[in-house]
Biopython code that builds the backbone (N, CA, C, O; Angstrom):
import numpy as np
from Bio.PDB.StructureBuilder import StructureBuilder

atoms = [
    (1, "UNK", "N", (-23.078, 2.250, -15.286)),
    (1, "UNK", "CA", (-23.704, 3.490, -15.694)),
    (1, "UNK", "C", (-23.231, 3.834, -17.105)),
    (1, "UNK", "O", (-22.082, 3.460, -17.339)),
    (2, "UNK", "N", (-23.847, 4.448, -18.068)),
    (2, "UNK", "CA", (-23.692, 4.779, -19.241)),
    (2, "UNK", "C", (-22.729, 5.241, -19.610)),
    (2, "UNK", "O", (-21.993, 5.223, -18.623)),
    (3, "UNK", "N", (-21.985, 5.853, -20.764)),
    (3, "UNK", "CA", (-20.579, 6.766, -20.529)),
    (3, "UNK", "C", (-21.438, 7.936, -21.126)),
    (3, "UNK", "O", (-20.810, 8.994, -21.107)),
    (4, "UNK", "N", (-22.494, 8.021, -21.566)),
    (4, "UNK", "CA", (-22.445, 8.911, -21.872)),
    (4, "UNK", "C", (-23.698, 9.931, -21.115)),
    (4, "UNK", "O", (-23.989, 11.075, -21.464)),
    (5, "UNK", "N", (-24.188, 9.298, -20.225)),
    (5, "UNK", "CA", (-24.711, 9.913, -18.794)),
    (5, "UNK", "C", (-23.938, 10.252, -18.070)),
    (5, "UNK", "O", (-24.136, 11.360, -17.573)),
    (6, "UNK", "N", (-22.498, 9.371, -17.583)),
    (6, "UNK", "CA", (-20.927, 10.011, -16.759)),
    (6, "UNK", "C", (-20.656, 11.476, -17.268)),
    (6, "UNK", "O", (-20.472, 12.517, -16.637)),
    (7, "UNK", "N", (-20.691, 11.217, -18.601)),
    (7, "UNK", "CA", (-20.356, 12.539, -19.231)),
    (7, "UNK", "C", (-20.724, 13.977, -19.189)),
    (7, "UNK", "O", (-20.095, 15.015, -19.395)),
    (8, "UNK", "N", (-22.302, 13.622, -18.759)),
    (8, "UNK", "CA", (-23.362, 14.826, -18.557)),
    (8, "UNK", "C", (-23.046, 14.976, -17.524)),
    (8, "UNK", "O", (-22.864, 16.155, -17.222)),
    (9, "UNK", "N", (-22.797, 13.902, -16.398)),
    (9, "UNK", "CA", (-23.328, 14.377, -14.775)),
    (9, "UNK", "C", (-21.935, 15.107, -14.786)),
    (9, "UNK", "O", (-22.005, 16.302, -14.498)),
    (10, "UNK", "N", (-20.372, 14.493, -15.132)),
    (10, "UNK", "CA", (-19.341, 15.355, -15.364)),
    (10, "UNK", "C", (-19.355, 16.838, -15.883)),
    (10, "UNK", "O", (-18.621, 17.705, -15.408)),
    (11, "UNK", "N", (-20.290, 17.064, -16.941)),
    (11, "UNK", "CA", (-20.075, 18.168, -17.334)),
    (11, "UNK", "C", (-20.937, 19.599, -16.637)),
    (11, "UNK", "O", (-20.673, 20.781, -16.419)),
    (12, "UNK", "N", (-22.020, 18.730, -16.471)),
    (12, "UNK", "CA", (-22.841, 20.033, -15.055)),
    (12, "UNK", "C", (-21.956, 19.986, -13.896)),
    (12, "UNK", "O", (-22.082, 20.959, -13.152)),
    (13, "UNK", "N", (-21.163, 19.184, -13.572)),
    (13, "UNK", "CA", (-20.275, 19.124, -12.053)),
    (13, "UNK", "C", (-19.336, 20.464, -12.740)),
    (13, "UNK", "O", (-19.668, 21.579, -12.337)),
    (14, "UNK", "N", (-18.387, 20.406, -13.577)),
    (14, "UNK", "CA", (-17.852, 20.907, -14.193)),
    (14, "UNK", "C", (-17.995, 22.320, -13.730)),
    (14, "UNK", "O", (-17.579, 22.956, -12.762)),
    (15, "UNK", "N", (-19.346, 22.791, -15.633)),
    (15, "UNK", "CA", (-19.661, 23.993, -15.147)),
    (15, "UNK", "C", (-20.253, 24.527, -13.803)),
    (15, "UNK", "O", (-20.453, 25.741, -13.849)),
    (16, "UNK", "N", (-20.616, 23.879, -12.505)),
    (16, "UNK", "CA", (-20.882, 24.292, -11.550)),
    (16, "UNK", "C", (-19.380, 24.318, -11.344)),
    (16, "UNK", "O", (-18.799, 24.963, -12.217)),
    (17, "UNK", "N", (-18.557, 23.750, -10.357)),
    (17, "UNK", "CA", (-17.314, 24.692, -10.382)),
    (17, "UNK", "C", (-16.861, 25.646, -10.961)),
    (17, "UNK", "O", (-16.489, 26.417, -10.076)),
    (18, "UNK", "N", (-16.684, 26.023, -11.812)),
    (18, "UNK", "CA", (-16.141, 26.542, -12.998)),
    (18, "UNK", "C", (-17.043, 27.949, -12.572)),
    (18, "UNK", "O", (-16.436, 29.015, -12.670)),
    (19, "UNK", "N", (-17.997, 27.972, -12.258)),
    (19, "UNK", "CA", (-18.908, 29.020, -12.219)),
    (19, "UNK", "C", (-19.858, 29.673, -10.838)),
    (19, "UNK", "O", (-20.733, 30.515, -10.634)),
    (20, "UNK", "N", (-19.016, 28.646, -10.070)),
    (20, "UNK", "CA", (-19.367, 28.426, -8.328)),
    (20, "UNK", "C", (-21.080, 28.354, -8.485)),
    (20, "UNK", "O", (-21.899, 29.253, -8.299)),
    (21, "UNK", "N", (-21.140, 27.951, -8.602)),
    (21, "UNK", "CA", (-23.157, 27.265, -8.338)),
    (21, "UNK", "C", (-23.103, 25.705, -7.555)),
    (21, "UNK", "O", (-22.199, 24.877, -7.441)),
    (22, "UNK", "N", (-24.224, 25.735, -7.184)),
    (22, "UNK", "CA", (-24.830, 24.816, -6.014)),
    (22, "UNK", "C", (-25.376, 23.767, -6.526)),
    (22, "UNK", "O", (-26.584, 23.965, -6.396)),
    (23, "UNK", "N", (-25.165, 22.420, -7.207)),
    (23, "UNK", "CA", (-26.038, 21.782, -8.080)),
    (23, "UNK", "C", (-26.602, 20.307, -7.120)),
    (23, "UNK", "O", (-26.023, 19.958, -6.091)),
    (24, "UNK", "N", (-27.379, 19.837, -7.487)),
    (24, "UNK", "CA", (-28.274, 18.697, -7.338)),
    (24, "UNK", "C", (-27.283, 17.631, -6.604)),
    (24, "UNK", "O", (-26.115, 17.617, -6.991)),
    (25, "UNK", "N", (-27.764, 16.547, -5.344)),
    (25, "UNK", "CA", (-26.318, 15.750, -5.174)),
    (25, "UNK", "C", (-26.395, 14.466, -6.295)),
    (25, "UNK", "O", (-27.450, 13.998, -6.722)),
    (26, "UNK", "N", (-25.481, 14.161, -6.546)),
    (26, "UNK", "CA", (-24.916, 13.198, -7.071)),
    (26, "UNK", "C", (-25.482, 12.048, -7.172)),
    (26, "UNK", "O", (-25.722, 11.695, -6.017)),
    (27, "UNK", "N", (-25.929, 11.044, -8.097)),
    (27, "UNK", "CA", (-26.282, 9.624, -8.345)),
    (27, "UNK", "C", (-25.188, 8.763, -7.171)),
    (27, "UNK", "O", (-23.968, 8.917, -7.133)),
    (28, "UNK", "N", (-25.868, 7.997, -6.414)),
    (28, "UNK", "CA", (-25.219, 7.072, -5.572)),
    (28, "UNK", "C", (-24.145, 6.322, -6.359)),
    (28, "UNK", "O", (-23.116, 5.992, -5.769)),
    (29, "UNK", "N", (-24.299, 6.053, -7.546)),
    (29, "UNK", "CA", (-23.397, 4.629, -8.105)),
    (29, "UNK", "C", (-22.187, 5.083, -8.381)),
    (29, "UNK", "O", (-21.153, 4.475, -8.103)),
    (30, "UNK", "N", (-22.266, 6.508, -9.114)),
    (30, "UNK", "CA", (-20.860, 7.241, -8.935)),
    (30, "UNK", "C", (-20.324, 7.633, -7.944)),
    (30, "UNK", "O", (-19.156, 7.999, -8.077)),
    (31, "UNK", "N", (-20.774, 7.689, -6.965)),
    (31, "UNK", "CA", (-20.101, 7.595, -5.458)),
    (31, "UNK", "C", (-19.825, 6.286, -4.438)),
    (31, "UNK", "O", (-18.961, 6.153, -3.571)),
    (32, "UNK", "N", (-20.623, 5.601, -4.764)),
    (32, "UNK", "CA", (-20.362, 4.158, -3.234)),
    (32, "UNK", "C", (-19.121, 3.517, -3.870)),
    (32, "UNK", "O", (-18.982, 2.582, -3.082)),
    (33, "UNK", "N", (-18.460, 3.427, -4.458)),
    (33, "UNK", "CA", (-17.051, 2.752, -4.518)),
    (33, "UNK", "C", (-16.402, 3.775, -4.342)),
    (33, "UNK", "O", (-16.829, 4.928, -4.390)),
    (34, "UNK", "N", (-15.367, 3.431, -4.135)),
    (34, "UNK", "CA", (-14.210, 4.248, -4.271)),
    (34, "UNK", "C", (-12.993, 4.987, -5.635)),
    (34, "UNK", "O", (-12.394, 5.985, -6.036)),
    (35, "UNK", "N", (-13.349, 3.273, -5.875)),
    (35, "UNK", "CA", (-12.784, 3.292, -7.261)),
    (35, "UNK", "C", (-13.029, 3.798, -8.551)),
    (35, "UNK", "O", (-12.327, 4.065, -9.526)),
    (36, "UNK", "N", (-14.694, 3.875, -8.171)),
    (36, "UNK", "CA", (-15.701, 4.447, -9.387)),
    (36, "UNK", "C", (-15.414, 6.014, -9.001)),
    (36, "UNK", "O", (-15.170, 6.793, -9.923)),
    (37, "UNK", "N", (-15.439, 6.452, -7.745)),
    (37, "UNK", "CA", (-15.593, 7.660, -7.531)),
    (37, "UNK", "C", (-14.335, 8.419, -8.032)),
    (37, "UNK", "O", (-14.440, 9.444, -8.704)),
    (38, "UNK", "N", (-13.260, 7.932, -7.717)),
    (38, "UNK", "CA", (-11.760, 7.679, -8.358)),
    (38, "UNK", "C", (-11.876, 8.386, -9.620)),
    (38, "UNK", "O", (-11.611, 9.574, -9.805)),
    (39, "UNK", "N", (-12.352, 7.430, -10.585)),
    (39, "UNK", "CA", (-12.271, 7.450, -11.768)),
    (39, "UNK", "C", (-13.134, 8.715, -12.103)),
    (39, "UNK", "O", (-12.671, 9.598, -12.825)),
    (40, "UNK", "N", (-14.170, 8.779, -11.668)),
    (40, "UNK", "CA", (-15.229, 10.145, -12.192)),
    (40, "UNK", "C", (-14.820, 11.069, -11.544)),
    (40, "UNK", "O", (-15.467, 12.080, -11.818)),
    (41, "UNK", "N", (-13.835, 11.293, -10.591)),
    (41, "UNK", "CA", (-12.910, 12.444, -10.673)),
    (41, "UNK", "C", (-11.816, 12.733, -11.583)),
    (41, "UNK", "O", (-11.443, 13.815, -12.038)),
    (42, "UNK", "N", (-11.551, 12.028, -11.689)),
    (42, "UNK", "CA", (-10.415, 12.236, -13.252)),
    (42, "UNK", "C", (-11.283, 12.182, -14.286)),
    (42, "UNK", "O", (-10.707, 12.742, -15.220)),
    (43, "UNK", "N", (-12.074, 11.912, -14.545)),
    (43, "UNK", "CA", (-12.476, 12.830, -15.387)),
    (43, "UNK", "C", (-13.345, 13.893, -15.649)),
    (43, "UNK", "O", (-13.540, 14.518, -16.692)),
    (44, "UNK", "N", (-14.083, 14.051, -13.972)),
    (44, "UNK", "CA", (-14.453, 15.932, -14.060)),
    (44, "UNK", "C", (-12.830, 16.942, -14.258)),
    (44, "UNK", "O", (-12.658, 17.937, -14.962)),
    (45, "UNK", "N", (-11.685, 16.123, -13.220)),
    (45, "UNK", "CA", (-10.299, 17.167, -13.860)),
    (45, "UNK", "C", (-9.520, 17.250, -14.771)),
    (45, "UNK", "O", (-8.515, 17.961, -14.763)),
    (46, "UNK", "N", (-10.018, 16.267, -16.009)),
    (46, "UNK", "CA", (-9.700, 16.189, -17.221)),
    (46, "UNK", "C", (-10.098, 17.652, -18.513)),
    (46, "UNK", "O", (-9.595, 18.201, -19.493)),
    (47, "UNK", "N", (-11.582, 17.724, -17.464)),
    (47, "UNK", "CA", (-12.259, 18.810, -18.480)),
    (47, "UNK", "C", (-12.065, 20.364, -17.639)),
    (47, "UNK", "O", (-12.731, 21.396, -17.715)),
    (48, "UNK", "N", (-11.032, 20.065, -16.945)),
    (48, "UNK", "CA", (-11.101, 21.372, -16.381)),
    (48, "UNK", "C", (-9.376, 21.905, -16.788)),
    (48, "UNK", "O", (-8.391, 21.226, -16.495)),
    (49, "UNK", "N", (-9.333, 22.877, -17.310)),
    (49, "UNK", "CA", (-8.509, 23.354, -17.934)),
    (49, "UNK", "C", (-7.738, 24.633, -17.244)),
    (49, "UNK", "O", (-7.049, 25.388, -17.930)),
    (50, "UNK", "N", (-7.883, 24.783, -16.058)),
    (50, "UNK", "CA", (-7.122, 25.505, -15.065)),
    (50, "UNK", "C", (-6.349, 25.183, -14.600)),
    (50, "UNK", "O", (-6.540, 23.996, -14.334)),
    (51, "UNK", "N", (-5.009, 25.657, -14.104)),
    (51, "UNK", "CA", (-3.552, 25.438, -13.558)),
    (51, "UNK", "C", (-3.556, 24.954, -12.513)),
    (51, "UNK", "O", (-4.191, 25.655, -11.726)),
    (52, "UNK", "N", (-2.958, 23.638, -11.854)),
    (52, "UNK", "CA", (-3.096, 22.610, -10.988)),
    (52, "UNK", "C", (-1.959, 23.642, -10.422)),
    (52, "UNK", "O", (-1.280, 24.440, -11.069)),
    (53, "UNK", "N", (-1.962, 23.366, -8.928)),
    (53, "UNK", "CA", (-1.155, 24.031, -7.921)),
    (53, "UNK", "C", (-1.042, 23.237, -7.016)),
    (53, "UNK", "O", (-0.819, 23.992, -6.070)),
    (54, "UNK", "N", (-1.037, 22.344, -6.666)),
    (54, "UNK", "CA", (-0.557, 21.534, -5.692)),
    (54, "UNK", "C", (-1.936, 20.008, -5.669)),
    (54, "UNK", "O", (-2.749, 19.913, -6.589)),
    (55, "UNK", "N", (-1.923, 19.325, -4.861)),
    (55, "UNK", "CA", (-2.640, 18.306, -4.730)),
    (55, "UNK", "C", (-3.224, 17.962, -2.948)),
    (55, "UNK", "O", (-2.463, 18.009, -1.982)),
    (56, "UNK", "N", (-4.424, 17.694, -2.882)),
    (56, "UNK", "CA", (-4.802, 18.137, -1.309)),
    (56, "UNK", "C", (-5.545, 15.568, -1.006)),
    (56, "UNK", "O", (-6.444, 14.797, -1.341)),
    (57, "UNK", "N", (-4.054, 15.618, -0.082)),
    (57, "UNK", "CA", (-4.752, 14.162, 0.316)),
    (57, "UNK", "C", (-5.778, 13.708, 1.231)),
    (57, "UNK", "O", (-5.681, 14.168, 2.368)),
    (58, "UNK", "N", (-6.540, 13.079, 1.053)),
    (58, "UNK", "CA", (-7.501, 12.616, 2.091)),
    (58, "UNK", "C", (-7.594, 11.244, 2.245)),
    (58, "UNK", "O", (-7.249, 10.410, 1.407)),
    (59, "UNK", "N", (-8.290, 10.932, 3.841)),
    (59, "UNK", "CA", (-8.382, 9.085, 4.194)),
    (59, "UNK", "C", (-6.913, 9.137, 4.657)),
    (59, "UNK", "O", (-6.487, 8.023, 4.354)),
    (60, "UNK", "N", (-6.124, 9.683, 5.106)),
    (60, "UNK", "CA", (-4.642, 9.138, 5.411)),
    (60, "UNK", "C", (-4.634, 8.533, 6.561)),
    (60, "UNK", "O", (-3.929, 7.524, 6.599)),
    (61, "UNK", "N", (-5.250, 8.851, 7.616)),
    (61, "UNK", "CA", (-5.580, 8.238, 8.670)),
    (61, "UNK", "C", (-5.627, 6.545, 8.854)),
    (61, "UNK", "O", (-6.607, 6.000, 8.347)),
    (62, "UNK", "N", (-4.746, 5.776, 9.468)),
    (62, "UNK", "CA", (-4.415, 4.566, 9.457)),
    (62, "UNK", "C", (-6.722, 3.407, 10.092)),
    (62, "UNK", "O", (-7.228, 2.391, 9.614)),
    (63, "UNK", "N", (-7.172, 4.233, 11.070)),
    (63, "UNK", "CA", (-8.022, 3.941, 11.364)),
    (63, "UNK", "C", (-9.345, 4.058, 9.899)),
    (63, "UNK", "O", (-10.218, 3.237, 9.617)),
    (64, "UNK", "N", (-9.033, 5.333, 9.250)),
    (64, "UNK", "CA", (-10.093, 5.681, 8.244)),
    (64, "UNK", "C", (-9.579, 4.945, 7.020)),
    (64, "UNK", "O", (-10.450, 4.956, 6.150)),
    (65, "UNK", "N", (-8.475, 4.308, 6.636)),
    (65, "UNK", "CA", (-8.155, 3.687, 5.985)),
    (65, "UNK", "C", (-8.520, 2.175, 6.127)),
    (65, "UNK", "O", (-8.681, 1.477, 5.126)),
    (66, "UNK", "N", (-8.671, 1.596, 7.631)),
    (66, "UNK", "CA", (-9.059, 0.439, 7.410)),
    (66, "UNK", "C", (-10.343, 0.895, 7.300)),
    (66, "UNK", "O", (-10.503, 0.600, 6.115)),
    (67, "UNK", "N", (-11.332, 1.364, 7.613)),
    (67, "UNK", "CA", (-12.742, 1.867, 7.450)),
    (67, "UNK", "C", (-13.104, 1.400, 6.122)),
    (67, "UNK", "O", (-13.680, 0.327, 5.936)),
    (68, "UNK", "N", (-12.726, 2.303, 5.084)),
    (68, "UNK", "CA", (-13.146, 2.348, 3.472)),
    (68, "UNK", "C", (-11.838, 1.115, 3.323)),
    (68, "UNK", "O", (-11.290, 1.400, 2.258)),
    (69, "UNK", "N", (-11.396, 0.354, 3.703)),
    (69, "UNK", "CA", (-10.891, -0.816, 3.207)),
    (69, "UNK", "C", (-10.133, -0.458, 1.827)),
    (69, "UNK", "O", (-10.322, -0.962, 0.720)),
    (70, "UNK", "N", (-9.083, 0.704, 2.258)),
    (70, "UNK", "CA", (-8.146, 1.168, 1.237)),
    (70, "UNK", "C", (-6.943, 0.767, 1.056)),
    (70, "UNK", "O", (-6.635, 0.051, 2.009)),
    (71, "UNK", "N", (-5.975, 0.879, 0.201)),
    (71, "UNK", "CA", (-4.473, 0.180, 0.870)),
    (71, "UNK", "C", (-3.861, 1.720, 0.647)),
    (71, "UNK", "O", (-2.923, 1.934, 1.414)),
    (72, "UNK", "N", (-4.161, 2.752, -0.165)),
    (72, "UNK", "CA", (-3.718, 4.050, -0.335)),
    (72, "UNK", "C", (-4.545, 4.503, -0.143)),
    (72, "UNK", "O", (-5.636, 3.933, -0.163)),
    (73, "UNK", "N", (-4.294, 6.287, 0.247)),
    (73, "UNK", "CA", (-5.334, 7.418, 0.585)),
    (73, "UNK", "C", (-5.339, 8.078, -0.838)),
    (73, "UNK", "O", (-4.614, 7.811, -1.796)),
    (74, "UNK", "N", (-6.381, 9.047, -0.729)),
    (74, "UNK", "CA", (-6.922, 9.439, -2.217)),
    (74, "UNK", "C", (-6.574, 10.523, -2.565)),
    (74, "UNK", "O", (-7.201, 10.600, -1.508)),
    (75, "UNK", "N", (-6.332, 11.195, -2.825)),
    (75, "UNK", "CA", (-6.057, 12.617, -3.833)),
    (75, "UNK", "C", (-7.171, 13.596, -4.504)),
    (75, "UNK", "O", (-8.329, 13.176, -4.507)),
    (76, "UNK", "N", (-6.966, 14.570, -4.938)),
    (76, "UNK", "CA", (-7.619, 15.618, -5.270)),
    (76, "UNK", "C", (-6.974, 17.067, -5.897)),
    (76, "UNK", "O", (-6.569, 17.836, -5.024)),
    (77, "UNK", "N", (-6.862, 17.426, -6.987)),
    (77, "UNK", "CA", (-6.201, 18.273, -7.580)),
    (77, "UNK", "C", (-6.599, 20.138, -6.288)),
    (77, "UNK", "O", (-7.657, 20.371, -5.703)),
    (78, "UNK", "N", (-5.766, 20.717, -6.287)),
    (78, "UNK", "CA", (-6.058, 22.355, -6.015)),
    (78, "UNK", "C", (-5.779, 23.222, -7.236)),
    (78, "UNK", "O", (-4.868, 22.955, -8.018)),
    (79, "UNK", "N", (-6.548, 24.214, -7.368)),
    (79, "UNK", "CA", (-6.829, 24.748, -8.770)),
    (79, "UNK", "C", (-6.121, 26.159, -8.051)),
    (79, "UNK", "O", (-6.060, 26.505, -6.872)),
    (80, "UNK", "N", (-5.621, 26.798, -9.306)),
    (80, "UNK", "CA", (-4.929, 28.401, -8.523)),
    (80, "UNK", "C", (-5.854, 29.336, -7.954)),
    (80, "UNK", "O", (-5.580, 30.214, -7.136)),
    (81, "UNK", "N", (-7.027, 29.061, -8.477)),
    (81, "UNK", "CA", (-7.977, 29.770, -8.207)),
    (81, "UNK", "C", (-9.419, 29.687, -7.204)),
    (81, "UNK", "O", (-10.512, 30.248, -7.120)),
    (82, "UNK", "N", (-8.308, 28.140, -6.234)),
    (82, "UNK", "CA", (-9.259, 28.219, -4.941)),
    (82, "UNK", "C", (-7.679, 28.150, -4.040)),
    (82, "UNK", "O", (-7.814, 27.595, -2.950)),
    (83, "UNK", "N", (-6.633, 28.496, -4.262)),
    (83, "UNK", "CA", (-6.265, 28.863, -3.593)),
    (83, "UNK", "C", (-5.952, 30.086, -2.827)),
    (83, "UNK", "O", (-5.364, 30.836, -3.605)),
    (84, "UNK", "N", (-6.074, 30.671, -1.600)),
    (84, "UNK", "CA", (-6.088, 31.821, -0.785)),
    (84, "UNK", "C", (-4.388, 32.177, 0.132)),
    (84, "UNK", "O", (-3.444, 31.482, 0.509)),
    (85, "UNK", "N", (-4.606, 33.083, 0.154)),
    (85, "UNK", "CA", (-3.342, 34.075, 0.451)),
    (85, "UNK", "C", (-3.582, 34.103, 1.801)),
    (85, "UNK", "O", (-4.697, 33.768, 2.201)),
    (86, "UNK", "N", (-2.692, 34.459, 2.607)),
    (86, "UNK", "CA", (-2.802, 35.133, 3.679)),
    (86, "UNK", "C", (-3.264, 36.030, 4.017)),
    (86, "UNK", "O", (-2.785, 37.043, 3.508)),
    (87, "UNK", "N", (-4.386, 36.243, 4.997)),
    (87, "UNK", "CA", (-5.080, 36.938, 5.317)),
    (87, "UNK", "C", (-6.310, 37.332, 4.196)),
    (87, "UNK", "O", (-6.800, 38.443, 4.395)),
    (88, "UNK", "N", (-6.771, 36.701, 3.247)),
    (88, "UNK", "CA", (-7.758, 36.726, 2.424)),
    (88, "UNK", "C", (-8.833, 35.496, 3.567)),
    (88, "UNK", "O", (-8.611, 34.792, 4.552)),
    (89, "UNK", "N", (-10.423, 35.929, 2.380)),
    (89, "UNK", "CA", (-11.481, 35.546, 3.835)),
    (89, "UNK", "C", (-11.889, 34.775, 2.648)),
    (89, "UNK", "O", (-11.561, 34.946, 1.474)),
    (90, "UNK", "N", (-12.792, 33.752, 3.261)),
    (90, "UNK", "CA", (-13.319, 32.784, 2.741)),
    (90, "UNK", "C", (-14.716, 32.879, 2.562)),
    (90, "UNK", "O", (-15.419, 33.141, 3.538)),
    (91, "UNK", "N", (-15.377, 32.644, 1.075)),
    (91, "UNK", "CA", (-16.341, 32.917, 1.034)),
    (91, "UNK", "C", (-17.528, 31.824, 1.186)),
    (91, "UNK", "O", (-17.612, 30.930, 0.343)),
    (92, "UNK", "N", (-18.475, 31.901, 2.300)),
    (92, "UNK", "CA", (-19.216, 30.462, 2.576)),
    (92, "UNK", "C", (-20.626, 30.980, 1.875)),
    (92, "UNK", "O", (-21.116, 32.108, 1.934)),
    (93, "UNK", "N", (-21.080, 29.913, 1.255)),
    (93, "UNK", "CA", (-22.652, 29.754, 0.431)),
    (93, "UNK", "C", (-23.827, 29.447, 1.601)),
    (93, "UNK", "O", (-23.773, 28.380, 2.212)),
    (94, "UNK", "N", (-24.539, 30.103, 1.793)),
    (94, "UNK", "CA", (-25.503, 29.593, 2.687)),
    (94, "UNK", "C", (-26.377, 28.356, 2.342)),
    (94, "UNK", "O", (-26.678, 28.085, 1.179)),
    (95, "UNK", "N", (-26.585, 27.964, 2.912)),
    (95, "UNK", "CA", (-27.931, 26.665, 2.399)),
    (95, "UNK", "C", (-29.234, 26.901, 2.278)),
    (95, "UNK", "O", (-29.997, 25.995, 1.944)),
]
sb = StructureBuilder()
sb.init_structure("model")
sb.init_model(0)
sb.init_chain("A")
sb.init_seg("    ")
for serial, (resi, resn, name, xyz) in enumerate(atoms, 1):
    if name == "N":
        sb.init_residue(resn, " ", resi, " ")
    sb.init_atom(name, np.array(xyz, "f"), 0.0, 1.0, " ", f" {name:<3s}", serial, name[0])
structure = sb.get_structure()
């Protein structure tokens, strides 16, 4: 895929976080690997310039790991500003 199509689909991913909106799903090619998908997450959290607060793992599961044929589980930054307090409510988007 282009780098500079990565770049666009990165940067509408972006400002949709950034601005909580609902956008279009995703081109398959940046998603069916792992590795690709990997990578085009680091760099939608490259352009995001908010305070990392911890890190949330997924795939750890010994069964879901042989599944996606991983040897490590994957990662994902938490931003301060999706994290919630106690007793704060969660806000769900309808479809």
């Amino acid at each position: 895929m282009n780098k500079n199509l990565k770049n666009r689909i990165a940067d509408r991913l972006v400002n949709a976080f950034l601005k909580n909106k609902i956008i279009s799903p995703l081109p398959k090619k940046l998603t069916k690997k792992l590795t690709d998908a990997d990578e085009f997450r680091k760099l939608c959290e490259s352009k995001i310039k908010d305070p990392i607060i911890g890190f949330k793992a997924g795939g750890t599961g010994i069964p879901v790991m042989k599944k996606l044929k991983e040897k490590e589980p994957f990662y994902a930054s938490i931003y301060k500003r999706n994290f919630l307090k106690s007793g704060k409510k969660v806000k769900i988007t309808p479809l």
